[in-house]
C-alpha positions as a Markdown table, in Angstrom:
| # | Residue | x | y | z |
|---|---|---|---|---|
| 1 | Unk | -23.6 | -49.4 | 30.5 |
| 2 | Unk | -25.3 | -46.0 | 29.6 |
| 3 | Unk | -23.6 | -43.2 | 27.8 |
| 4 | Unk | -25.1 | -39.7 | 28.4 |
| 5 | Unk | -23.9 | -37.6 | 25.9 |
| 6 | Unk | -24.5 | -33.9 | 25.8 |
| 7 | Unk | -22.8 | -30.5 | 24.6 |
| 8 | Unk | -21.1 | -29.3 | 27.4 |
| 9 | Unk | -20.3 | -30.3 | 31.4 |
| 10 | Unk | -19.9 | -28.0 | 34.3 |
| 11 | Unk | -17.2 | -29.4 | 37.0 |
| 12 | Unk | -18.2 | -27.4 | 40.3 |
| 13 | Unk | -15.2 | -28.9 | 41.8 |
| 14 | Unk | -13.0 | -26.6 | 39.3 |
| 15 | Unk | -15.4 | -24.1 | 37.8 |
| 16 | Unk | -14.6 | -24.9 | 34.8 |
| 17 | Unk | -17.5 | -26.1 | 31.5 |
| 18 | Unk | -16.2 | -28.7 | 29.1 |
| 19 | Unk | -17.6 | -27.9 | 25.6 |
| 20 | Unk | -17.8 | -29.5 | 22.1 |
| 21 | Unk | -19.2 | -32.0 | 23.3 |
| 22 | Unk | -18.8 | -34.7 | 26.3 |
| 23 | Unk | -19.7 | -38.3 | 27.3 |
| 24 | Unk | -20.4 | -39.8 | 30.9 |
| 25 | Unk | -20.6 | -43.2 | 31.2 |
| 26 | Unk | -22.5 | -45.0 | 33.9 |
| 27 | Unk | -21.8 | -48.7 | 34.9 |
| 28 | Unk | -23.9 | -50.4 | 37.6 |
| 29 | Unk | -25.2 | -47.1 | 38.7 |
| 30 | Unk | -22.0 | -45.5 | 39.1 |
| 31 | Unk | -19.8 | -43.1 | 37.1 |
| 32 | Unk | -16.5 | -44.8 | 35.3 |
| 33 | Unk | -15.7 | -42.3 | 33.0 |
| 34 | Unk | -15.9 | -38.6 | 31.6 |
| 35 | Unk | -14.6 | -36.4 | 29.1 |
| 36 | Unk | -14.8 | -35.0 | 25.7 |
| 37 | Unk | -16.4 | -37.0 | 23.4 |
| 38 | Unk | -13.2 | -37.6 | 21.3 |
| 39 | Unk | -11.5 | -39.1 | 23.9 |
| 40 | Unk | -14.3 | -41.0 | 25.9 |
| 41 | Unk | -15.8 | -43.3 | 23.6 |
| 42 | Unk | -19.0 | -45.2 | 24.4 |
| 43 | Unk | -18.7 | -49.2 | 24.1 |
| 44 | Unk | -21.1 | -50.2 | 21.3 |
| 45 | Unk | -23.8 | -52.3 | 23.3 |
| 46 | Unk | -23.8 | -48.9 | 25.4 |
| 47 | Unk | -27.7 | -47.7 | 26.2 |
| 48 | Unk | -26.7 | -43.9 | 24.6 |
| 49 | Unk | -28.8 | -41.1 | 26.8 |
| 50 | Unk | -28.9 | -37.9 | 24.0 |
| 51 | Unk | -28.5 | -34.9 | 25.6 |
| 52 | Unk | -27.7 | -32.6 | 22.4 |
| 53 | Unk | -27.9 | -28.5 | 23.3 |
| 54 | Unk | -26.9 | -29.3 | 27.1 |
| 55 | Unk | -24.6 | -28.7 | 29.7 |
| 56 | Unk | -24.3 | -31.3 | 32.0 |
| 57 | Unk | -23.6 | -31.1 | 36.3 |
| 58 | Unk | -23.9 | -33.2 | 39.2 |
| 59 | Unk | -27.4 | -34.0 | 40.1 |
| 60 | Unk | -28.5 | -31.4 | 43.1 |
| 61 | Unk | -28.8 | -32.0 | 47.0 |
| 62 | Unk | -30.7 | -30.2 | 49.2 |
| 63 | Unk | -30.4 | -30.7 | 52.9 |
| 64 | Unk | -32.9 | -29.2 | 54.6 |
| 65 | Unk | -36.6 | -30.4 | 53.0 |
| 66 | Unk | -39.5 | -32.4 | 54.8 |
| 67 | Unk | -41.3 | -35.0 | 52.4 |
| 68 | Unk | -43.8 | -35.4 | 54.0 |
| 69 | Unk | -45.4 | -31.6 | 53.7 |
| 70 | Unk | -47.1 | -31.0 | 50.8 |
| 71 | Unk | -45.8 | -27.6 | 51.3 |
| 72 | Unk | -49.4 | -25.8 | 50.1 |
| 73 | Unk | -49.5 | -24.0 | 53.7 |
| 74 | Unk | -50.3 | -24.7 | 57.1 |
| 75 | Unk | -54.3 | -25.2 | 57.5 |
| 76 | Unk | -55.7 | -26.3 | 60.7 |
| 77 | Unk | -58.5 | -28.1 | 59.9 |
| 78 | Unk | -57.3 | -29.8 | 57.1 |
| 79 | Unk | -54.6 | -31.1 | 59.6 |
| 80 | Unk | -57.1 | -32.4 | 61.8 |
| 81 | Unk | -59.1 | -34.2 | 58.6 |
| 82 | Unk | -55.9 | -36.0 | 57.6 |
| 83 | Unk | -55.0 | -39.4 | 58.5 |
| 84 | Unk | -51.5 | -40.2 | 59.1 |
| 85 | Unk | -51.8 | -42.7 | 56.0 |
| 86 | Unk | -52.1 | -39.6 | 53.7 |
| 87 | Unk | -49.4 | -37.9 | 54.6 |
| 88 | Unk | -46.5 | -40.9 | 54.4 |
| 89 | Unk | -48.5 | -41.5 | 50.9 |
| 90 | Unk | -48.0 | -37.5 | 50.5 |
| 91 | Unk | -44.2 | -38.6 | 50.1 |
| 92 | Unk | -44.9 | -40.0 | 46.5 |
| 93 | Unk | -45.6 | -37.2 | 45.0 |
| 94 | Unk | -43.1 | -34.6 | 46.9 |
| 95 | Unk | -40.7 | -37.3 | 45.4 |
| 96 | Unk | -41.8 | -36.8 | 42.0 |
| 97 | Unk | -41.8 | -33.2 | 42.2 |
| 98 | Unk | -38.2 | -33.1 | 43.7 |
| 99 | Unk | -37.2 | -35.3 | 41.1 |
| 100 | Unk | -38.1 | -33.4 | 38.6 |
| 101 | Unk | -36.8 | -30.3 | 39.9 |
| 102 | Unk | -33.2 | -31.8 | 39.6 |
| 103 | Unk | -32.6 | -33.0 | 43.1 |
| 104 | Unk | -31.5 | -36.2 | 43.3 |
| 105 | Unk | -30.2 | -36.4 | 47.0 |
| 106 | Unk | -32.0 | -35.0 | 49.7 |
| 107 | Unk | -31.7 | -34.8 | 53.7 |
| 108 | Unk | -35.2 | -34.8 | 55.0 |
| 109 | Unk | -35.5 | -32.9 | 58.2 |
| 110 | Unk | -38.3 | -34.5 | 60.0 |
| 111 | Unk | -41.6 | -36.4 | 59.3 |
| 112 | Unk | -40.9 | -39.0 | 57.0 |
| 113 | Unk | -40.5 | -42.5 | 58.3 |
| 114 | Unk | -37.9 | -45.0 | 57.0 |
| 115 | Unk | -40.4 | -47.4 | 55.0 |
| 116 | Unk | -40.0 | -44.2 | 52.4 |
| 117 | Unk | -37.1 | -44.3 | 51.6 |
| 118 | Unk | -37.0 | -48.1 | 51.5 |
| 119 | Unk | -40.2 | -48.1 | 48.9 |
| 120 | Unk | -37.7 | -45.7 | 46.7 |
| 121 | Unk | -35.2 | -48.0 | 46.8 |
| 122 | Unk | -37.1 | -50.9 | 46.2 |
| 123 | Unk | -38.4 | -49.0 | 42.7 |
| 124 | Unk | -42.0 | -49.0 | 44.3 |
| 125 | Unk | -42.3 | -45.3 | 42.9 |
| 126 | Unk | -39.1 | -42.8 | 42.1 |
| 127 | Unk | -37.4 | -40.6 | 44.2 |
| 128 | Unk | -34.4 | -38.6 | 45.6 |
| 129 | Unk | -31.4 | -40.6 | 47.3 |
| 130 | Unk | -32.2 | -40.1 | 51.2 |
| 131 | Unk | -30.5 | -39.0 | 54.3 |
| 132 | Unk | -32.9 | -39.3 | 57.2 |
| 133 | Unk | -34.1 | -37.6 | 60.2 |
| 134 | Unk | -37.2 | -39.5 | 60.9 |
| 135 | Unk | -38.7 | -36.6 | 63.5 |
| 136 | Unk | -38.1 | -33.2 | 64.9 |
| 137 | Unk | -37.0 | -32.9 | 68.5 |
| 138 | Unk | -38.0 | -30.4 | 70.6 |
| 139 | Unk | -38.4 | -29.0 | 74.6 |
| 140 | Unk | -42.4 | -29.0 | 76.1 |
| 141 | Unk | -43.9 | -26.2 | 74.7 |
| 142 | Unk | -41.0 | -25.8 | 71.9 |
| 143 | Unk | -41.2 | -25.9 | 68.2 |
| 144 | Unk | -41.9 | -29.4 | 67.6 |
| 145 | Unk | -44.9 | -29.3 | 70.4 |
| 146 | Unk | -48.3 | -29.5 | 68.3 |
| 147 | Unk | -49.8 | -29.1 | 71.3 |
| 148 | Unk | -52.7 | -26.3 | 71.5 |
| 149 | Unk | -53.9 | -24.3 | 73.8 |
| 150 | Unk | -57.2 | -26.0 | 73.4 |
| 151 | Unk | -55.9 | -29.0 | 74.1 |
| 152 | Unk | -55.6 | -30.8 | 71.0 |
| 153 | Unk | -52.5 | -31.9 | 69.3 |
| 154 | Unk | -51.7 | -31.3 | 65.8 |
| 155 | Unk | -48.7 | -33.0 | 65.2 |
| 156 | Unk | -47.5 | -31.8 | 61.2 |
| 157 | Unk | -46.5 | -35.5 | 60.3 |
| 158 | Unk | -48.0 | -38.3 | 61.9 |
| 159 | Unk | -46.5 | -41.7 | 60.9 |
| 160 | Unk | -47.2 | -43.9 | 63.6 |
| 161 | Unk | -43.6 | -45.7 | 63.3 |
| 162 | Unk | -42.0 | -42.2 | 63.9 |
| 163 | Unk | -40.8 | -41.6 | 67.5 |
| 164 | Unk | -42.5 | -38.8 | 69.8 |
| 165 | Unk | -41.1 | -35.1 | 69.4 |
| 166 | Unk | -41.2 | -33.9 | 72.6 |
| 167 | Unk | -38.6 | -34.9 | 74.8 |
| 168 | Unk | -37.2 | -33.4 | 78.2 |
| 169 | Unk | -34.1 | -34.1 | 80.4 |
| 170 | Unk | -31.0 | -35.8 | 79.5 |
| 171 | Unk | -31.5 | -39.3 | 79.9 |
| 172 | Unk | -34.8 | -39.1 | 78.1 |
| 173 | Unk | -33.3 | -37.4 | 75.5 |
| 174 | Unk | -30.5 | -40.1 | 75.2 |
| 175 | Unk | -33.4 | -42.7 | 75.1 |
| 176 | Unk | -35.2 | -40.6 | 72.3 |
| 177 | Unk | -31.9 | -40.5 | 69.8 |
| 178 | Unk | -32.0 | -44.2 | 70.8 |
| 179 | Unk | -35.6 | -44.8 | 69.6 |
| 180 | Unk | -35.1 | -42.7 | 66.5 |
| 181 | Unk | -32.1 | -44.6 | 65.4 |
| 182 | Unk | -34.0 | -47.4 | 65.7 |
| 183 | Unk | -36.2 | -46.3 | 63.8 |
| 184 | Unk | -33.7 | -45.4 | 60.4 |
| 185 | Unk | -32.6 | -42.0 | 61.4 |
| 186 | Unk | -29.1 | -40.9 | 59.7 |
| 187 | Unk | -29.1 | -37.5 | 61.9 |
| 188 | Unk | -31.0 | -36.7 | 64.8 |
| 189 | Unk | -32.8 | -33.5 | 64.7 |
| 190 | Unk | -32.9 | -30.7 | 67.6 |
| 191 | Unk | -35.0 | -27.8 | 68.0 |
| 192 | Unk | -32.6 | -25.6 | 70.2 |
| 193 | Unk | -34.4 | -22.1 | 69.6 |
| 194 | Unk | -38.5 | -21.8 | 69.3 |
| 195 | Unk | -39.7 | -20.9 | 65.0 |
| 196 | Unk | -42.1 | -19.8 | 63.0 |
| 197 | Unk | -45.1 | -22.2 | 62.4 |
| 198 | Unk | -45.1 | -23.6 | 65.9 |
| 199 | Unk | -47.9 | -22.6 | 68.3 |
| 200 | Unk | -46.0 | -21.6 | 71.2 |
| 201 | Unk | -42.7 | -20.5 | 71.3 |
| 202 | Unk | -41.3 | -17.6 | 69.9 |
| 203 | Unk | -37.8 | -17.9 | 67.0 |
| 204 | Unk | -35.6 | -15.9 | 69.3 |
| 205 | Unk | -35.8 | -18.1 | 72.1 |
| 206 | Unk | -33.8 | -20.5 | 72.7 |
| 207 | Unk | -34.5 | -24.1 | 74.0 |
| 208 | Unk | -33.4 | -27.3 | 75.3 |
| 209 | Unk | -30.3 | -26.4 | 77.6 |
| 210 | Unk | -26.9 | -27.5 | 77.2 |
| 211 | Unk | -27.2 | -30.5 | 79.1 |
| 212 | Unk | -29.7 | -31.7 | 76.9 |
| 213 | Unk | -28.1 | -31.5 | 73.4 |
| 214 | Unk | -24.9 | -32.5 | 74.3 |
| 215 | Unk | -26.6 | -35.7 | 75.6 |
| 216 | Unk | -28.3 | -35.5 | 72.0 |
| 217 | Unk | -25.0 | -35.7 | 70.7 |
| 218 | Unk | -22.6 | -37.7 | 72.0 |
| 219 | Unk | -25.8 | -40.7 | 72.2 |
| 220 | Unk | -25.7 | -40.2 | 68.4 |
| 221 | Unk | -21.8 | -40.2 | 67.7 |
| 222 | Unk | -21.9 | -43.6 | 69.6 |
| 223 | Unk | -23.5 | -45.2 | 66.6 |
| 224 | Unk | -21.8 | -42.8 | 64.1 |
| 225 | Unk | -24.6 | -40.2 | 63.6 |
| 226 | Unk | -24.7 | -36.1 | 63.7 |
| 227 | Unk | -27.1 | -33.4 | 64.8 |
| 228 | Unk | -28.4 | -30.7 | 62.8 |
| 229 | Unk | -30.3 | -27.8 | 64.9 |
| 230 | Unk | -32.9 | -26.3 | 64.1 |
| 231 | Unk | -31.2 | -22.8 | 65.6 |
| 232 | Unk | -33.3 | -18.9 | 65.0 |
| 233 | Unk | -32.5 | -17.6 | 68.4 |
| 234 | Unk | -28.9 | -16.3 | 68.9 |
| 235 | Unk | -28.4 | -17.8 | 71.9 |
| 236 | Unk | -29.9 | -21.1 | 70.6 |
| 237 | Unk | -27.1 | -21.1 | 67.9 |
| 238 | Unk | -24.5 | -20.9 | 70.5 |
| 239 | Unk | -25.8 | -23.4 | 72.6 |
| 240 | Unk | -26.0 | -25.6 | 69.6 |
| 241 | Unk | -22.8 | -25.0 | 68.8 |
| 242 | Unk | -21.2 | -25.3 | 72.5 |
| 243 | Unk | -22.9 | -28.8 | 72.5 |
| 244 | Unk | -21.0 | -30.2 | 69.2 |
| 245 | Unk | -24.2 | -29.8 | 66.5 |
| 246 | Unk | -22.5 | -30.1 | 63.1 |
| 247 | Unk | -25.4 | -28.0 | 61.0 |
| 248 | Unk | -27.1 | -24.9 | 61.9 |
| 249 | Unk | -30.2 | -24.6 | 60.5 |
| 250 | Unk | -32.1 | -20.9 | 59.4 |
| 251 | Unk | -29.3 | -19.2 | 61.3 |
| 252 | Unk | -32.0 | -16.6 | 61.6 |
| 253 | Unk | -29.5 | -14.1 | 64.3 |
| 254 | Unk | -26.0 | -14.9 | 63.8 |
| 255 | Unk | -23.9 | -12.2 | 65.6 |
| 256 | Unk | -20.0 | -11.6 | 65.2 |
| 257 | Unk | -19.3 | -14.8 | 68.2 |
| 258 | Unk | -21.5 | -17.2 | 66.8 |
| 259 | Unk | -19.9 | -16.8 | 63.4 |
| 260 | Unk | -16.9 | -17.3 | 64.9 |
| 261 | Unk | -17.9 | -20.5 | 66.2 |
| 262 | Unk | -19.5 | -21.9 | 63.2 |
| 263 | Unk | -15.7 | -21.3 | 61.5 |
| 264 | Unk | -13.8 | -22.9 | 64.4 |
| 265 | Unk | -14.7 | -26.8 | 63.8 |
| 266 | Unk | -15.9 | -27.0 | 60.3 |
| 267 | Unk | -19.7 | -26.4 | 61.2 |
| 268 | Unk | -22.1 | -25.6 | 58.2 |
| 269 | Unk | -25.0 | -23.5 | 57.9 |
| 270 | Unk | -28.1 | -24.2 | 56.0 |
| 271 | Unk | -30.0 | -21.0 | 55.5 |
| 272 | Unk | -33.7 | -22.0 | 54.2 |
| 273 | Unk | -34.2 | -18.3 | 53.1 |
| 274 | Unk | -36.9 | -19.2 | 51.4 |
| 275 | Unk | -38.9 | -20.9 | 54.2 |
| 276 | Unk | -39.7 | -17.4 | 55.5 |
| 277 | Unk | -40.7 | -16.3 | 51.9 |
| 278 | Unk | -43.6 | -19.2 | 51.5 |
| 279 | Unk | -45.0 | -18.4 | 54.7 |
| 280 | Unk | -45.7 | -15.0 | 53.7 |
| 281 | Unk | -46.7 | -16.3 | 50.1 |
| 282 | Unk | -49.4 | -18.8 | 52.0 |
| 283 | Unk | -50.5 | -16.2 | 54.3 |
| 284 | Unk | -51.5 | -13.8 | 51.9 |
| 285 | Unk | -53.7 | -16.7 | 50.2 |
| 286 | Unk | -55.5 | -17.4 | 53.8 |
| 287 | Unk | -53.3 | -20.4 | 54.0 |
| 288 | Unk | -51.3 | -19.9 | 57.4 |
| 289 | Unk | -52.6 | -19.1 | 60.8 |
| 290 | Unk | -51.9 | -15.6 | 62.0 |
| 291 | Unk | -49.9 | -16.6 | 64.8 |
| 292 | Unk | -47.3 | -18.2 | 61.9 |
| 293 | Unk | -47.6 | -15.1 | 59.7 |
| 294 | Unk | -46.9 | -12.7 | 62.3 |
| 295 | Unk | -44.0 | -14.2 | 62.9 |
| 296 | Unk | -43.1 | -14.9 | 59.3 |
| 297 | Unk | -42.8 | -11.3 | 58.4 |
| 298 | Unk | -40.8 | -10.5 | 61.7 |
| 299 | Unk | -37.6 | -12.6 | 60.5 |
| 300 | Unk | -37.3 | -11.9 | 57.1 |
| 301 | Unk | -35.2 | -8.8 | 57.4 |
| 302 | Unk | -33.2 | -10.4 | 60.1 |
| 303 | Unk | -32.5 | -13.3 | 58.2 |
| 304 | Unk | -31.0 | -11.8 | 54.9 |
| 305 | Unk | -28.6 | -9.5 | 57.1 |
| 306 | Unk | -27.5 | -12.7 | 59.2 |
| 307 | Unk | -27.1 | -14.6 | 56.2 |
| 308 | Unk | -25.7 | -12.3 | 54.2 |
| 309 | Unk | -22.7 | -12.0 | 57.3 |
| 310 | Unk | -21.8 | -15.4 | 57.2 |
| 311 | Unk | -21.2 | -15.4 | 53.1 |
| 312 | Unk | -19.1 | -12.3 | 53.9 |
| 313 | Unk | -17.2 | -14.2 | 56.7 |
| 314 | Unk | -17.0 | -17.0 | 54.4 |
| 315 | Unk | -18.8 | -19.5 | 56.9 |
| 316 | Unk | -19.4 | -23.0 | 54.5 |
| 317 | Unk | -22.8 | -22.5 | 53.3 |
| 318 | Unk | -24.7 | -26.5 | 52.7 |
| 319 | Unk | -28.0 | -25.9 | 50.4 |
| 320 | Unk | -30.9 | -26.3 | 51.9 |
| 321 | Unk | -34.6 | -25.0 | 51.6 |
| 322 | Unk | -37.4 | -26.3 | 54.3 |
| 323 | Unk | -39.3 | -27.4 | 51.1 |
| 324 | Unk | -42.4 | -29.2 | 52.1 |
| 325 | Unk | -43.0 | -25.0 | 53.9 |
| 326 | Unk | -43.0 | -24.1 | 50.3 |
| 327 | Unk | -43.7 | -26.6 | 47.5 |
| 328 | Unk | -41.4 | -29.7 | 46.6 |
| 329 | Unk | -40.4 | -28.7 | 43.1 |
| 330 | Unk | -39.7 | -25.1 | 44.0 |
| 331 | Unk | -36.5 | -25.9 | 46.2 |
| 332 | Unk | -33.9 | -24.2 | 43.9 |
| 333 | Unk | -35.4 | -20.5 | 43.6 |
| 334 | Unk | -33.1 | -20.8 | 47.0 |
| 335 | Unk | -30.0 | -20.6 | 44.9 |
| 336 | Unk | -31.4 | -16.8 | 43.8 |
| 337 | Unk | -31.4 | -16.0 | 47.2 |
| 338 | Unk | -28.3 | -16.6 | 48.1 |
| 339 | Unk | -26.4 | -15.1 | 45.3 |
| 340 | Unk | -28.4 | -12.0 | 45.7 |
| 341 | Unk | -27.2 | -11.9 | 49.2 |
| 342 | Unk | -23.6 | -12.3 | 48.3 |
| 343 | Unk | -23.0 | -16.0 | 46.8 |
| 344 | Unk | -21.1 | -16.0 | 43.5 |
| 345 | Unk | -22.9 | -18.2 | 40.7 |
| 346 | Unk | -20.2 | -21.1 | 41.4 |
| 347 | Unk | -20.4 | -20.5 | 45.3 |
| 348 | Unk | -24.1 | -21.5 | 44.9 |
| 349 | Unk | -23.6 | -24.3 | 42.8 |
| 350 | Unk | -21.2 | -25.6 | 45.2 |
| 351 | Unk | -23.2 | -25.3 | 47.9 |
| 352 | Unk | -26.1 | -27.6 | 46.3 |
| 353 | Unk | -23.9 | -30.1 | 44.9 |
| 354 | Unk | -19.9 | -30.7 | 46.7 |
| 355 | Unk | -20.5 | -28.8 | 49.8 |
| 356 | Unk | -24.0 | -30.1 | 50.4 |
| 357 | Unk | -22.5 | -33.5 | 49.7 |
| 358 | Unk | -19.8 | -33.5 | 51.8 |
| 359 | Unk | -22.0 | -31.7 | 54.8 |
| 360 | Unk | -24.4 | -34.6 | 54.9 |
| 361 | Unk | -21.5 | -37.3 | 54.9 |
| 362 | Unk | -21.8 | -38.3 | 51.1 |
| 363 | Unk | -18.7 | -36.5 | 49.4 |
| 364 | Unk | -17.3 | -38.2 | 46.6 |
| 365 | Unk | -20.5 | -39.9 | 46.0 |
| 366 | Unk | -22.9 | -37.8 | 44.8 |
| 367 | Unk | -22.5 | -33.8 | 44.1 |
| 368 | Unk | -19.9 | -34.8 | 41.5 |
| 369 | Unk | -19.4 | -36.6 | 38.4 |
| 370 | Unk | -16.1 | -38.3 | 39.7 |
| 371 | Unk | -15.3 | -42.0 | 38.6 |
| 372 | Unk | -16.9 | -44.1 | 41.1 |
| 373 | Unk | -19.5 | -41.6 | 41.9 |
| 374 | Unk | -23.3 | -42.5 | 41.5 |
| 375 | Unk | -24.4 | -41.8 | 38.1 |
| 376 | Unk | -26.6 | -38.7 | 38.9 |
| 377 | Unk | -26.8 | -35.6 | 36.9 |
| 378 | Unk | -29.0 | -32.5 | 35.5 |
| 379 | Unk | -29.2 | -31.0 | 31.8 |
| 380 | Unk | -29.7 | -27.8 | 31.6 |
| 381 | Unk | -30.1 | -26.1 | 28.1 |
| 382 | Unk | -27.7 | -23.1 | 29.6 |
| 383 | Unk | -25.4 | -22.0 | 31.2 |
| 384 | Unk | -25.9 | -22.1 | 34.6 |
| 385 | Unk | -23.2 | -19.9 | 36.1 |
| 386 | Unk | -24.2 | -16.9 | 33.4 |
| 387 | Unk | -28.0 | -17.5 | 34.5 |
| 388 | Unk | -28.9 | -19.4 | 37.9 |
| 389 | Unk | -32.7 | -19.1 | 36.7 |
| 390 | Unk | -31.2 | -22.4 | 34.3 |
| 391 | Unk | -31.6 | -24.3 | 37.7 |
| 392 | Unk | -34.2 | -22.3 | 39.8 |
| 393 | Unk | -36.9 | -23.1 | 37.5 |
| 394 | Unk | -38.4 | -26.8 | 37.1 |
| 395 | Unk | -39.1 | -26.5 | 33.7 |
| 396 | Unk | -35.8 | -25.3 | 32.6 |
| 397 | Unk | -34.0 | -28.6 | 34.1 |
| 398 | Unk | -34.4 | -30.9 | 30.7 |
| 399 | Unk | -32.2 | -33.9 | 31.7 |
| 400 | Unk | -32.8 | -35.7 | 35.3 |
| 401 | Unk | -30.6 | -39.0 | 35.4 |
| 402 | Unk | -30.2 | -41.0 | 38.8 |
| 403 | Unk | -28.3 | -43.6 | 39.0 |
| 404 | Unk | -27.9 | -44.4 | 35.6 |
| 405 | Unk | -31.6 | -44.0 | 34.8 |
| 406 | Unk | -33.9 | -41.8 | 33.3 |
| 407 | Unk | -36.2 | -40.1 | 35.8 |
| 408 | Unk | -36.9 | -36.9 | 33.3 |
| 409 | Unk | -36.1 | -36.0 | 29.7 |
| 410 | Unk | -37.9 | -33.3 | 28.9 |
C-alpha cells in the first residue's frame, strides 16, 4: 500500500481544497481511501510518499496530443531524412515529457501505433495511460494527404503497422475503421474540414461527405468505439455533427447552429488553442513551411471568438492541446487560454481532469481521486484555482504519481 501524504487536496468534482493536512492511499494501483490525515490513517507497512507544502488533484488528461511529433515544427527535409523507426522511438521521450508535465492520461490523435502503449504498460520505459487513435483519416487531397505536388509523400508519422490515411467512399471507409481497429485504435479519427499544416486543403473547407462519416461511425459503434473530428470548417462541424461524431476537434468557426448542435446530444469540444499558437512560434524560428504559416496566422482570431462562444453558451469543453504541434511538456499553458477566454479557474480544471475523463470514456477512473479510481495525482506547491500558472508550467508540478508510483518528485 502507498500513502501520499501532503498539505492540502483539491476535489474538482466539488471545488472545494481540503487543508491541514491529507492522506491518499493507493492499493494495487488504485485509490481506497482519502481524507484528512486525522481520520485516514496509513497502515504501518505502508510505502509513505511525502508530499509536505502541497496541494494534491487528480493526475491531468489531455485529449487531443500526437506522441509521435516531437512537436519542434514542421521541417521538410528533416521529414524526408527520418525513418519511420525514429519516430515510434520519438514516443519515449514525448512520454517522459508528458509525464513530467502532470499528465497521466492522454488520447493520442493520430500517429502512434499500439506497440506504444503496450511497451508503457509492460514498464519498458514510463508514460501516460492511453486512449488510442492509431491514424488520421482523411478525403484525397484532405488534411491527412502528405501527398505533394511534386509527387512525393510525406506522411508526418510513418509506423509501418499503422493503417493508410487516405480513404474514399463508404465502403472503403467502413473497411479502413475495420483495419484501424485492428490495429488497437480506441476512437477512429476523421478529418471532416481541410487544417493548417496540410499541403492541400484549406481549414474552412469541409471534407468527406455525409455519407462517408456516418459510415465511419456506425462501423465503429459496432465494436463499441467513437469518432472524434478533426472539424475547422463550419460546414465540416455540422456534417460531423449530423453524422453522430462525439468530439469536435479545434472548432475553429462555430456559428449560433452548430453550437446548438454540439448542446443537443452531449457532444464535446476540444479547442487545441494552442496548436495555432506553436505554429506561429515555429514559423518565426524558420521552422514551418509558408504554406502552414500563412494559414496559421489566418485562424487565430477566428478561433478565440468561436471558442470563446461556446464557454459562453456553456458547450462541455474536454482538454485538449495538439501537443506533438507544440512540445510535449508544454500541454497545460492551454488551461491559460481558456480561462482568458472565459473559463473560470475550476471550469478549466474540470475540463483536464472529470470532463476530459468522462469525454474519452474513462469517468470514475481517472480525473478523480474517488475510491476505486487509479492512483494518479499531481502536487502542486499552490493553489491552483488562485494561480493556473501552478499547472501551466512543468517545473511548477513537484509531485507526479501514476498508479501508485513515483514518476516525478521534484
Amino acid at each position: 500500500m502507498i500513502a501520499v501524504q501532503a498539505d492540502a487536496l483539491l476535489d474538482p468534482a466539488t471545488g472545494d481544497t481540503l487543508r491541514g493536512g491529507v492522506t491518499v492511499l493507493i492499493e494495487n494501483g488504485r485509490v481506497s481511501k482519502r481524507g484528512a490525515r486525522s481520520q485516514v490513517h496509513a497502515p504501518a507497512d505502508a510505502v509513505t510518499i511525502e508530499a509536505e507544502g502541497l496541494t494534491l488533484l487528480p493526475g491531468l488528461i489531455d485529449c487531443h496530443v500526437h506522441l509521435g511529433t516531437p512537436g519542434n515544427g514542421l521541417n521538410l527535409g528533416e521529414r524526408l531524412a527520418t525513418p519511420s523507426s525514429l519516430d515510434v522511438l520519438t514516443c519515449v521521450e514525448s512520454c517522459r515529457k508528458t509525464l513530467a508535465a502532470g499528465f497521466t492520461t492522454v488520447r493520442d490523435a493520430g500517429g502512434t501505433p499500439n506497440g506504444v502503449r503496450m511497451a508503457v504498460e509492460r514498464g519498458f520505459f514510463p508514460g501516460p495511460r492511453m486512449v488510442l487513435a492509431i491514424q488520421i483519416l482523411s478525403q484525397t487531397g484532405g488534411h491527412a494527404d502528405s501527398h505533394f505536388p511534386c509527387g512525393a509523400s510525406v506522411p508526418l508519422v510513418g509506423a509501418p503497422d499503422v493503417p493508410p490515411s487516405v480513404v474514399d467512399g463508404v465502403e472503403p471507409m467502413r473497411k479502413r475503421v475495420r483495419e484501424l481497429i485492428r490495429a488497437g485504435a480506441d476512437w477512429i479519427k476523421l478529418c471532416t474540414s481541410g487544417g493548417v499544416l496540410s499541403p492541400g486543403d484549406a481549414p474552412h473547407h469541409a471534407t468527406f461527405t455525409l455519407e462517408e462519416i456516418r459510415a465511419a461511425v456506425e462501423e465503429a459503434a459496432t465494436q463499441g468505439r467513437q469518432v472524434m473530428a478533426h472539424a475547422q470548417a463550419n460546414a465540416g462541424i455540422k456534417n460531423a455533427l449530423r453524422g453522430g461524431v462525439k468530439t469536435i476537434e479545434h472548432g475553429i468557426w462555430l456559428d449560433d447552429d452548430a453550437i446548438e448542435m454540439m448542446l443537443d446530444g452531449d457532444r464535446r469540444l476540444v479547442p487545441t488553442l494552442v496548436a495555432p499558437q506553436w505554429v506561429i512560434r515555429h514559423a518565426e524560428k524558420g521552422r514551418m513551411p509558408a504554406y502552414a504559416a500563412d494559414k496559421g496566422r489566418a485562424v487565430v482570431a477566428d478561433h478565440s471568438l468561436s471558442i470563446r462562444k461556446a464557454i459562453e453558451a456553456r458547450v462541455k469543453i474536454a482538454f485538449g492541446t495538439d501537443t506533438g504541434v507544440g512540445p510535449h511538456g508544454s500541454n497545460a499553458e492551454e488551461l491559460l487560454l481558456l480561462n482568458r477566454l472565459g473559463l473560470e479557474p475550476l471550469e478549466c480544471v474540470r475540463s483536464a481532469t472529470l470532463v476530459a475523463a468522462d469525454t474519452i470514456g474513462l469517468g470514475g477512473q481517472v480525473g478523480c481521486l474517488d475510491e476505486g479510481a487509479f492512483g494518479d495525482l499531481v502536487g502542486v506547491a499552490g493553489d491552483p484555482l488562485a494561480d493556473l500558472e501552478q499547472l501551466t508550467r512543468p517545473e511548477n508540478i513537484r509531485l507526479v504519481v501514476k498508479g501508485g508510483t513515483t514518476v516525478k518528485a521534484a
